[in-house]
N, C-alpha and C positions, 0 to 999 in steps of 0.2 A: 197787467204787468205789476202792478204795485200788490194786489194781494198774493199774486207768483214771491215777490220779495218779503212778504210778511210769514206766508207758508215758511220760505227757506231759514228765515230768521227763527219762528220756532219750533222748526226742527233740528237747526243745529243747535239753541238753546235746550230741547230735550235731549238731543244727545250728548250733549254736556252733562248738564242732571244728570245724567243716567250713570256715565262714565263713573262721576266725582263724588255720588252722594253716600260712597259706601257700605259698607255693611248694613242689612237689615237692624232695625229694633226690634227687640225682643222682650216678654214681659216680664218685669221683673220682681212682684208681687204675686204672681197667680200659683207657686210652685215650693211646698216643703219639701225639705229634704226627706230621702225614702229612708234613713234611716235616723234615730235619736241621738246618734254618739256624730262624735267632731267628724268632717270628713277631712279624710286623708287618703287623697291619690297613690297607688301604684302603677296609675297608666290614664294619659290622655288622650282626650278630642285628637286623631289625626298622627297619633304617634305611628312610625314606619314600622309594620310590621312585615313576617316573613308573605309577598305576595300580595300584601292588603293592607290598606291607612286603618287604624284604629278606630271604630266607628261609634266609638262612647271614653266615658272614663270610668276607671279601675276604683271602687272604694273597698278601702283596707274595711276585716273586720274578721268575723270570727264563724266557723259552724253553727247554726242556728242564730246568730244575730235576726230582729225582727225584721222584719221588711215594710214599708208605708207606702199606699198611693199617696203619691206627690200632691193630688187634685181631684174632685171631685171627677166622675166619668164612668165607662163603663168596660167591660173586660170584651176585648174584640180578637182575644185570638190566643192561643195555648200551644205550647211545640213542648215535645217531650222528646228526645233522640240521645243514643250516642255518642253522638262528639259535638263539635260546634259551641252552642249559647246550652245546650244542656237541655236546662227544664226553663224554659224562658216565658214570662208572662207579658202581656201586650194591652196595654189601656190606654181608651181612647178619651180626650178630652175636649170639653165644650168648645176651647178655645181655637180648637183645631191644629192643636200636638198630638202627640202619641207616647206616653211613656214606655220604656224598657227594660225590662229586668228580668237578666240570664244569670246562667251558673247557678236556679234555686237549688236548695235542699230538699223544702218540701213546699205547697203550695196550702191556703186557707184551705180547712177542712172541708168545706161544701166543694171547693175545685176539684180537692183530692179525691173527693167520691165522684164527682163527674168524670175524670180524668181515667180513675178506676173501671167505670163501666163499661167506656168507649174501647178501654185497651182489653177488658175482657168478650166485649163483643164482635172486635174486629180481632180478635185473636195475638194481637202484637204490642210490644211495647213501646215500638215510637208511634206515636197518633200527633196530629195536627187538629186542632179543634177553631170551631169558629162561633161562639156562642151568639144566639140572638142581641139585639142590641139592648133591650131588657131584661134579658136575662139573670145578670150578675152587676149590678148597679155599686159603683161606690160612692163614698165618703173621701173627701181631704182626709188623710192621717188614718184610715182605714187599715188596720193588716192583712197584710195579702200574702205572706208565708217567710219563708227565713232565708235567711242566708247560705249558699254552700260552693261546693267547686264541682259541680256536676258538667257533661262535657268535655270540651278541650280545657278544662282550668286544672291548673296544677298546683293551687293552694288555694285557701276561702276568702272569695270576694265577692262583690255584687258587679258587672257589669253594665252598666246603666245607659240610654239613652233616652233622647228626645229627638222625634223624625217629625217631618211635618205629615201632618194624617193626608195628605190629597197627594203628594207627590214619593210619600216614603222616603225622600232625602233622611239621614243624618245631621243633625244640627250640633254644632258645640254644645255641651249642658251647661258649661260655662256662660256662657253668653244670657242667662236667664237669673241672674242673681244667686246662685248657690254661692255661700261663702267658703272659701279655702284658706287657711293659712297658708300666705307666699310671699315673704318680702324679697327671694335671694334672686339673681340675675342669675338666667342662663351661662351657661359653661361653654367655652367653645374649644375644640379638642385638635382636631388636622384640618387643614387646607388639604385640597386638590386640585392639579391644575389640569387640563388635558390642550393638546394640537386640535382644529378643527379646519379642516378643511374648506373648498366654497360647495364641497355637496353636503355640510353641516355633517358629517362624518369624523367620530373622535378618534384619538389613538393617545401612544403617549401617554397616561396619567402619569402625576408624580405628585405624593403626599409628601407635605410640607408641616412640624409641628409648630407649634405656636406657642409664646412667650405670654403671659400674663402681666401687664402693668398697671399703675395706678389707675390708670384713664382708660384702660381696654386690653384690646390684646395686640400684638404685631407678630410678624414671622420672624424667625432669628434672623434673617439676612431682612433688613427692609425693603430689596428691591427684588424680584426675583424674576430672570433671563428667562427668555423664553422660545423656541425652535418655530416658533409657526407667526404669521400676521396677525390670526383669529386664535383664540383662546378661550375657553370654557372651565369655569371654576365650580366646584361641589366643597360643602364644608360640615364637616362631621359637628355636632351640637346638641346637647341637650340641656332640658331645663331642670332646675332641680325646687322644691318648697318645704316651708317647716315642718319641721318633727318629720320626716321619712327621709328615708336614704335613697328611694328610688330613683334613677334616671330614665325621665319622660320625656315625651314628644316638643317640638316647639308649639308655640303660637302662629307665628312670621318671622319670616326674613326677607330682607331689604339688602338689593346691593346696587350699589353708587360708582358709576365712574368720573374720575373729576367731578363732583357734587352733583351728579345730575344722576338720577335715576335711570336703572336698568334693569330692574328684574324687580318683584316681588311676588309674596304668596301670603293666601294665608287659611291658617285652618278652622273655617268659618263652618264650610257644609261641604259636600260634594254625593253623589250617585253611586247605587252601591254597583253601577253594571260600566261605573270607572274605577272602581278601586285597582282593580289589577293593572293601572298604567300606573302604579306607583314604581313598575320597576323600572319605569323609563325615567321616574323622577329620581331614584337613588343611583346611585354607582351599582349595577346589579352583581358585577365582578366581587368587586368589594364586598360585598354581602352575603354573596354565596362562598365564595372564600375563605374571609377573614369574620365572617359578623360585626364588619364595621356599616353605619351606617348612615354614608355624605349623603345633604341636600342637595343637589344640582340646582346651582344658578342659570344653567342654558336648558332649553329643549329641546329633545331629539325630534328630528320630523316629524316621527310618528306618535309623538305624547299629545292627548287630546283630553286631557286632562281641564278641569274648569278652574281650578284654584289662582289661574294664577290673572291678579288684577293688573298686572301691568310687567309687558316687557318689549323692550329694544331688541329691534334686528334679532330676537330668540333668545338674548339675552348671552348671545356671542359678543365678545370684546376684539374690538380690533385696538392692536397695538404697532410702534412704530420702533424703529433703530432708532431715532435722532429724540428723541426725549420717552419719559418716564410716565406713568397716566397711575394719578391716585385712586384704588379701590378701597374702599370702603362697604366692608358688608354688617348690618344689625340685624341684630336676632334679638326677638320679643315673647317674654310670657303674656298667657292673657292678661295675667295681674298688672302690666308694665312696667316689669322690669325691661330690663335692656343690655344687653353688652356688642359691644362694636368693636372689630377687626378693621385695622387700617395695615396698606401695603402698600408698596409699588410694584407696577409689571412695566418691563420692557423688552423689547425683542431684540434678539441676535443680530450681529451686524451682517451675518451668512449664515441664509439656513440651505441647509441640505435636504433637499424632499426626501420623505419617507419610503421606500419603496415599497409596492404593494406587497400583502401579507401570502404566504402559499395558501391558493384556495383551489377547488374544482370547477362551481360553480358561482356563479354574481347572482343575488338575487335582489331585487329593486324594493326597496322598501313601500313602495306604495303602488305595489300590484301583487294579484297572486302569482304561485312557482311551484314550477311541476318540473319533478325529475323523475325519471322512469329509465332502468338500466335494464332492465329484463331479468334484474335480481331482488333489485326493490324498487319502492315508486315512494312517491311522498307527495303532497299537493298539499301549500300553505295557503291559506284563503289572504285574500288581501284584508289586512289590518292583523297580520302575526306579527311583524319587527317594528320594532320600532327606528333603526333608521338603516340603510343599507346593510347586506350581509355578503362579506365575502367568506361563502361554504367550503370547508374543508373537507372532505370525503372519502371515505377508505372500507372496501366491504373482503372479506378474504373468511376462507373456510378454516377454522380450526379448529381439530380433532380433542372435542372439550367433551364431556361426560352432561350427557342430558340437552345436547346443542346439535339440533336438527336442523341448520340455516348457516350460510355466511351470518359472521358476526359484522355488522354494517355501524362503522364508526359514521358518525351525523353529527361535522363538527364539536363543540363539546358544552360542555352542562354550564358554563360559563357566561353565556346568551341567553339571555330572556328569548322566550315566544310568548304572545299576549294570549292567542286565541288556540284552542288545540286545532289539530293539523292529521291529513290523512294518512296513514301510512301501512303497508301493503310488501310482506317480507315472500320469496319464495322457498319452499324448504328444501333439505337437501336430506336424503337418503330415509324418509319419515315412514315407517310402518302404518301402515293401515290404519292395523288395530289402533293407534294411539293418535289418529288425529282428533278424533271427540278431546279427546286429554291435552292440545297443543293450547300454548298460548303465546304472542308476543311478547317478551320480557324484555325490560333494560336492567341495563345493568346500574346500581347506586350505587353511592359509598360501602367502602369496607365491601365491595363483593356481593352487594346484594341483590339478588334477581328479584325485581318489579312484576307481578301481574298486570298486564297490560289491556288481558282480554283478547279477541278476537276472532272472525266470521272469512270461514272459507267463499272466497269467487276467483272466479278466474285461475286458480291454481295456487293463490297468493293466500297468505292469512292477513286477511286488513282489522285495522282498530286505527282508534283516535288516540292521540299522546299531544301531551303538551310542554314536552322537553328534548332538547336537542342530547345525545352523547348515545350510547352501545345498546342495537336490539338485537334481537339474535329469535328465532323458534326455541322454544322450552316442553316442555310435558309434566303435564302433574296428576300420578296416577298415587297420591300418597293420599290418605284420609288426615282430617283432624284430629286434633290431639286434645281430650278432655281429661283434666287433671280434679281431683277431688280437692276442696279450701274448707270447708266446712260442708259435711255427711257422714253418718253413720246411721246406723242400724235402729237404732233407740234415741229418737232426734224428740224426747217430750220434754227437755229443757233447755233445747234450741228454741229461739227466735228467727230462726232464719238458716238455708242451704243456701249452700254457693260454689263454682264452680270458676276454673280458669279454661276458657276455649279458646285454641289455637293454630295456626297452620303453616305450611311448609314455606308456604309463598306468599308475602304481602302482598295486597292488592292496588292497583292506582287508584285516585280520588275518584276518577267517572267507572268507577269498577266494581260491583259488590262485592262484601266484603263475605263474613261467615253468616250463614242465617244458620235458626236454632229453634226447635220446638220443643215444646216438656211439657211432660200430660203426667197428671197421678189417677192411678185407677181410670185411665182411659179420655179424662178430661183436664181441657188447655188448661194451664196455671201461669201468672204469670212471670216473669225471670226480668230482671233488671237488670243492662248491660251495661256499663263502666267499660268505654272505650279504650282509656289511658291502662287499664289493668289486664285488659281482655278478660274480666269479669264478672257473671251472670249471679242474679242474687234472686231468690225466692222469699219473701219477708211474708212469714205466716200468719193466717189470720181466719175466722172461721168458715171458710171455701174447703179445711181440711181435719174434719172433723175428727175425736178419739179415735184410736184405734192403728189396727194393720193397716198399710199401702202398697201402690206399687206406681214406683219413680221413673218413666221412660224421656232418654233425655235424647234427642238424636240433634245431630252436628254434620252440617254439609259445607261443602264450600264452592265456590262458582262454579267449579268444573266438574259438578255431581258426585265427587267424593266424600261418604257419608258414615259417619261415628257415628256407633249405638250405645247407650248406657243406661244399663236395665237393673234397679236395684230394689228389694223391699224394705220399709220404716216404718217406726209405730212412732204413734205422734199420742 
């Protein structure tokens, strides 16, 4: 009996420890900066991005800026691609980090010849490499290539991280001693408040701006009425440091009811296979909308997200008619600054329930949902919404130029989905000849049909989509469009051809995009694809020896639709 009492003593004493002891340590000696100049942030550890938390920081600099391993270690891995981190390099360290560095320019000469061979032997220009552990050894302060905006970057930075090597987590870089200029306290911009329900179901928002004073901020009314018992607040915020003008991500925020904690977060680490529940953590409406972008102080059911070390009841606030309840929320840079929002909430003396919203269908947030009309189907795996969904739905024929299907509204683009989802259109009046050429499309902004992809069964064209709003059958019987940027005839004081390749119909992210081959004199050469430009680049060198050629450049796109461009050059 007594050692049963000693067991229980420490094990609640370990889960105390465990609870309280916070954030890991981190070393804070073992790591140079990767580059020689000040660093200056244009994006943080955990900043909300479109879909995905920020899984490094942004350092300001220049095309060809050097680059450094941070630490002695060895080079474990190389990606070359299109969009994304670009030309990204991957070194592993003694201590059991991982450094990261995307958007290069170019990589150290020995990589660049390695990099070169792989992509002349496998014929393509995105390669993934995984070098032995020997292979390519470095030095602390080592150069390892330059800077640039290769990829999804839209001007020149380094994107940087530190993962831990066994888990691949994302770590703050911060957190390891890198020094920053930052004296300023975060910004705090609008309040949001929402109604919630007892099935933790929101409705309602209403943004609130916020007054700046000596001591912090407050709302212009300091108490603010509220229609529901439970209430959930989200509050738009960013941090700003010296010398840039950038607005980045937080550190943490902290929100207090009556002095007593109810929510926090903070952007320490998280998985890169939770990022995508960040839109359960933003106001997703908001963002898709307006490009605003509140932190949510509550959790929707379905957010399974790790960051958050501590919250009440989900970090729902009950409020009362008969008195007022002090909130208080602080927001934190890592540097420690701080700025803090004080308010009042209290609730109506009569609230009027909300009446449910027009829907077709209810679907449970924490099961899967299968509709099947005999015009289209759809099947959400459980773990799509994040918290009930009541489905809007409207499917109707109309006589549109290139539209072989009911156009099937699927409530609207307003809703996050976490995971994609099946879905399965039937067509209506579709030619033979042109079902090779059908594909699901949605419809985006501005009128634009989405390639969706999609595999004939059952009568139906099914694919995966991972957004609710308009799909309809499409056909794409048009070829690509290859445009000339730099070619001519007489290319011997060119450095380089290039090319803009394009097509009728964008494609969705699980969808391939345009592939592309070019041979000179009958052999692969290789072409460098700049996602952001739709632009293919030949950078010569001697694989193309004096003299006549002949330049064959062919251009297809998903749906077997294929451009030829056949020219001769003397080099």
């Amino acid at each position: 009996m007594r050692l049963l009492r000693l067991l229980t003593i420490f094990t609640l004493f370990f889960l105390v420890a465990f609870t309280f002891t916070g954030k890991r340590e981190y070393p804070q000696d073992d790591f140079r900066s990767p580059i020689n100049n000040t660093l200056r942030l244009a994006g943080t550890f955990g900043e909300l991005r479109p879909n995905h938390f920020h899984a490094g920081i942004d350092i300001k600099g220049a095309t060809g800026t050097p680059l450094f391993s941070i630490a002695d270690g060895y080079v474990s891995r190389i990606k070359v691609g299109s969009g994304g981190y670009g030309q990204v390099l991957y070194i592993r360290h003694a201590n059991g980090f991982t450094s990261v560095y995307a958007h290069m320019d170019r990589f150290a000469p020995e990589l660049e010849e390695l990099i070169r061979s792989y992509q002349y032997q496998q014929e393509t220009f995105e390669v993934e490499i995984y070098p032995e552990k020997d292979q390519y050894s470095l030095k602390k302060g080592d150069q390892i290539g330059t800077m640039g905006m290769t990829g999804s970057a839209f001007g020149p930075h380094l994107h940087f991280e530190i993962r831990d090597s066994r888990t691949e987590k994302p770590i703050n870089p911060l957190l390891f001693g890198f020094k920053v200029a930052d004296n300023q306290p975060p910004k705090m911009h609008e309040l949001r408040v929402y109604s919630i329900n007892d099935q933790r179901e929101t409705s309602d928002g209403k943004s609130y701006g916020l007054i700046k004073t000596k001591s912090g901020y407050q709302t212009k009314s300091d108490t603010l009425f509220v229609a529901s018992d439970r209430v959930g607040f989200a509050l738009k915020t960013y941090d700003h440091m010296d010398g840039v003008t950038n607005w980045n991500g937080i550190y943490s925020l902290e929100m207090y009811q009556d002095d007593s904690l109810s929510f926090q977060f903070e952007m320490e680490t998280f998985a890169f296979n939770e990022t995508r529940f960040l839109n359960a953590h933003l106001d997703y409406e908001e963002q898709v909308s307006a490009g605003s972008y509140f932190n949510r102080c509550h959790l929707l059911p379905g957010n399974e997200l790790s960051i958050y070390n501590h919250q009440t009841n989900f970090g729902v606030i009950k409020v009362s008619p008969n008195r007022a309840s002090k909130m208080e929320l602080v927001v934190k840079d890592i540097a420690g600054n701080e700025s803090r929002l004080t308010y009042w909430v209290k609730r109506h003396d009569i609230i009027n329930p909300k009446p449910l919203p027009h829907y077709s269908y209810f679907l449970p947030y924490n099961q899967g949902n299968a509709i099947d009309n005999g015009d289209f189907f759809l099947y959400l795996p459980k773990g799509s919404l994040y918290e009930n969904l009541y489905l809007d739905y409207d499917g109707q024929y109309e006589q549109t130029n290139n539209v072989y299907s009911n156009i099937h509204h699927i409530h609207d683009f307003k809703t996050p989905v976490h995971q994609y989802f099946d879905l399965g259109i039937r067509p209506v009046l579709l030619p033979d000849e042109l079902r090779d050429k059908a594909f699901v499309a949605y419809c985006g902004k501005n009128n634009t049909y989405y390639n969706c992809g999609g595999q004939w069964d059952k009568g139906m064209l099914q694919t995966k989509v991972r957004a609710f709003g308009d799909y309809c059958i499409m056909t794409d019987t048009i070829p690509p469009r290859i445009q000339v940027v730099d070619f001519q005839r007489d290319m011997r004081r060119f450095s380089e051809m290039s090319f803009k390749i394009t097509d009728n119909f964008p494609t969705a992210r699980n969808i391939d995009d345009l592939s592309y081959r070019a041979t000179v004199d009958g052999r692969w050469i290789l072409m460098e694809l700049d996602g952001k430009k739709d632009k293919i680049t030949h950078r010569f060198d001697d694989r193309i020896t004096p003299g006549q050629h002949q330049l064959r450049l062919v251009v297809r796109d998903v749906l077997g639709n294929e451009r030829v461009f056949e020219r001769e050059f003397i080099r």
